[in-house]
C-alpha positions in Angstrom: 0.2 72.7 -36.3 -0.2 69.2 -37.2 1.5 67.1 -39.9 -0.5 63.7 -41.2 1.7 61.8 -43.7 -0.5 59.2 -45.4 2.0 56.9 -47.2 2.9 53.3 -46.5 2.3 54.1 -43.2 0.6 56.9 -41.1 2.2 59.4 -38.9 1.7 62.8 -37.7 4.5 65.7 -36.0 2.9 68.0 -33.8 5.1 71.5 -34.0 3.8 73.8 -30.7 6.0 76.8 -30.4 8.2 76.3 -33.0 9.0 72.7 -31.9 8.9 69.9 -32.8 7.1 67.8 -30.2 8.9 64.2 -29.8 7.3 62.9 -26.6 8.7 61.1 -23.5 10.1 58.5 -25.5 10.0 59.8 -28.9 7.4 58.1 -30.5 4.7 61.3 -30.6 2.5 61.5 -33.5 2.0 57.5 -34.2 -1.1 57.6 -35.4 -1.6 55.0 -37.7 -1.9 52.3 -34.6 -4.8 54.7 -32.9 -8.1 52.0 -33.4 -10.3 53.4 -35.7 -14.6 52.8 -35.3 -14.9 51.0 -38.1 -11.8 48.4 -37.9 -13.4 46.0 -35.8 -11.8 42.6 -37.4 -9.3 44.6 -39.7 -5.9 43.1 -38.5 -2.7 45.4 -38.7 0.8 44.1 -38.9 1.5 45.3 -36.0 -0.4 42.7 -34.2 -4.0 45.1 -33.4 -7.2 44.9 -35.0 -8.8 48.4 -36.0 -5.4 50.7 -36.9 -5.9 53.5 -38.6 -3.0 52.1 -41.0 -4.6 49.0 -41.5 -7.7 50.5 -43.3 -6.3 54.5 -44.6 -2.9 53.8 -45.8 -1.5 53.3 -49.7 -1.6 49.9 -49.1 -4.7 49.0 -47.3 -6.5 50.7 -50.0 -4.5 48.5 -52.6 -5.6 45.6 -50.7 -9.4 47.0 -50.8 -9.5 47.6 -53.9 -7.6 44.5 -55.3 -10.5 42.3 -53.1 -13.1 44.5 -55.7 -11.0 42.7 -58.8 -9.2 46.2 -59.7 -5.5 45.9 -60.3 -3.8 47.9 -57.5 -0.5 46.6 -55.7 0.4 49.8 -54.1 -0.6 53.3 -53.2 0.4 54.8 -56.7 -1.8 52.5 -58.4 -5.0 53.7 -56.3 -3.9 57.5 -57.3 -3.3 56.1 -60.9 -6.7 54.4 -61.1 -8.8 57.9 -58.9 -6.9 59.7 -61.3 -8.5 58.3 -64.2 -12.1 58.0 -62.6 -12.5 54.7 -61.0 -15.2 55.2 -58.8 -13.5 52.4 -56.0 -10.7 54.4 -56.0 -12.1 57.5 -55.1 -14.4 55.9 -53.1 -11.9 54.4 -51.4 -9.8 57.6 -51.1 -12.5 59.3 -49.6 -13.2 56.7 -46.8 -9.8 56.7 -46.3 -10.3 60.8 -45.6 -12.8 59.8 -42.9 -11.1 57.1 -41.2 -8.3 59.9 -40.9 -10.6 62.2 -40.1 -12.1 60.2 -37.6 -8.8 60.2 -35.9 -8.3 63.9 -36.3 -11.1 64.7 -34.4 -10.2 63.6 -31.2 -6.5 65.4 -32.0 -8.3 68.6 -32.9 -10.3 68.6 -29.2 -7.0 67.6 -27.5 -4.6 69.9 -29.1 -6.6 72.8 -30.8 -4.3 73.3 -34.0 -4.6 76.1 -36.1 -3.3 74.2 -39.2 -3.6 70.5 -39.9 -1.4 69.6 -43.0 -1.9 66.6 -44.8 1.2 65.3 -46.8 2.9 61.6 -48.0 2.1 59.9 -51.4 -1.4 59.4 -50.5 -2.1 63.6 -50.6 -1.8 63.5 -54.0 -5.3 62.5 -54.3 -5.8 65.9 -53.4 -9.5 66.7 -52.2 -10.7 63.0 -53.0 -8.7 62.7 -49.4 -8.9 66.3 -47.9 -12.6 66.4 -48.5 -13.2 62.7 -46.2 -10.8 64.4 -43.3 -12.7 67.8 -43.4 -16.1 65.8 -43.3 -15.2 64.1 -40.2 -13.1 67.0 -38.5 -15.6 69.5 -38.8 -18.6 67.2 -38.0 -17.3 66.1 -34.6 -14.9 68.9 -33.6 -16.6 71.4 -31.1 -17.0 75.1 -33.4 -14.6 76.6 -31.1 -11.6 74.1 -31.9 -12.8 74.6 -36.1 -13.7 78.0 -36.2 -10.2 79.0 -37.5 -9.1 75.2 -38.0 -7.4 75.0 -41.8 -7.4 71.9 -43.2 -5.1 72.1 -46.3 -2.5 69.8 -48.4 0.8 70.3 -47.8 2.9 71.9 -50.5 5.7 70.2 -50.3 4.6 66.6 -51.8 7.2 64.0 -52.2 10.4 66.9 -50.8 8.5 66.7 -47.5 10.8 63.9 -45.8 14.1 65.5 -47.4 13.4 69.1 -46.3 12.1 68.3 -42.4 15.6 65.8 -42.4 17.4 68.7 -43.4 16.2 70.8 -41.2 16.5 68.6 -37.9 20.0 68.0 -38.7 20.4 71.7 -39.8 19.3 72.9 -36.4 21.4 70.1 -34.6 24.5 71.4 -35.7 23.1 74.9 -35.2 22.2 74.5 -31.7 23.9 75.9 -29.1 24.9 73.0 -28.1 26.3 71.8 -32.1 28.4 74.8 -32.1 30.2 74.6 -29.0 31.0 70.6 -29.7 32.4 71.7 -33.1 34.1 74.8 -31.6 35.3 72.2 -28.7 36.4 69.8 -31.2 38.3 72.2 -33.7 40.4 73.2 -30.9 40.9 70.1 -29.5 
């Protein structure tokens, strides 16, 4: 399964049996620096031209949208202003779907998840996003990696960060390893 948070920033965790997958160094899953095709000149903060971030996340879109005249300092405001029917804004959303998407792909022929979950502040646009990621996914992902592929929101909305915290500390202390350190330090 994959996780795509599209907030402020854009990041993914990769769970493969069971596990969370961290990497050699731990930085796994930071896609919002992988170039996207159509970022040529698009400068990030963090120094590239063509990240993912740059052009999908809340506010990239703001930016986008405030060049267009529209009033929109953050992420909330582009939901606010989709939510209400500007046409940028959804527009804008659904780019933002593709450029993900466009990501995705190459994930989805690499990996092979069964489930890609997209969550963050910026899945509240709901199927203005999903439907731009599904577009690309399933356009440039071989059938066999999409035959059973689910592309779906995730369910937990804004909790998402709160519950996976509480569960990497929760299994932490409920290692192996966490319970013979307490055990260890109780006698000691």
């Amino acid at each position: 399964m994959l996780f795509i948070k599209v907030a402020t920033g854009i990041g993914a965790g990769l769970i493969s049996s069971g596990q969370l997958q961290r990497g050699a160094n731990g930085t796994a899953g930071d896609l919002g620096h992988v170039r996207v095709p159509r970022g040529d000149g698009v400068l990030c903060r963090c120094g590239n031209t063509g990240c993912l971030e740059a052009l999908a996340s809340g506010p990239a879109l703001a930016r986008a949208l405030r060049a267009e005249g529209l009033a929109a300092e953050s992420g909330d405001d582009v939901l606010d202003l989709a939510s209400h029917g500007e046409l940028h804004a959804i527009s804008a959303l659904r780019q933002a779907g593709r450029d993900v998407g466009d990501v995705l792909a190459a994930c989805v022929s690499l990996l092979n998840p069964s489930v890609i979950v997209i969550g963050g502040g910026m899945a509240a646009a709901g199927e203005q996003l999903l439907a731009g990621v599904k577009e690309v996914v399933y356009q440039r992902s071989l059938p066999l990696a999409t035959s059973s592929l689910q592309v779906v929101a995730s369910a937990a909305g804004d909790g998402a960060a709160l519950l996976g915290a509480s569960l990497m500390v929760t299994e932490h202390l409920l290692s192996p390893d966490g319970v013979e350190r307490e055990l260890a330090a109780a006698a000691g």
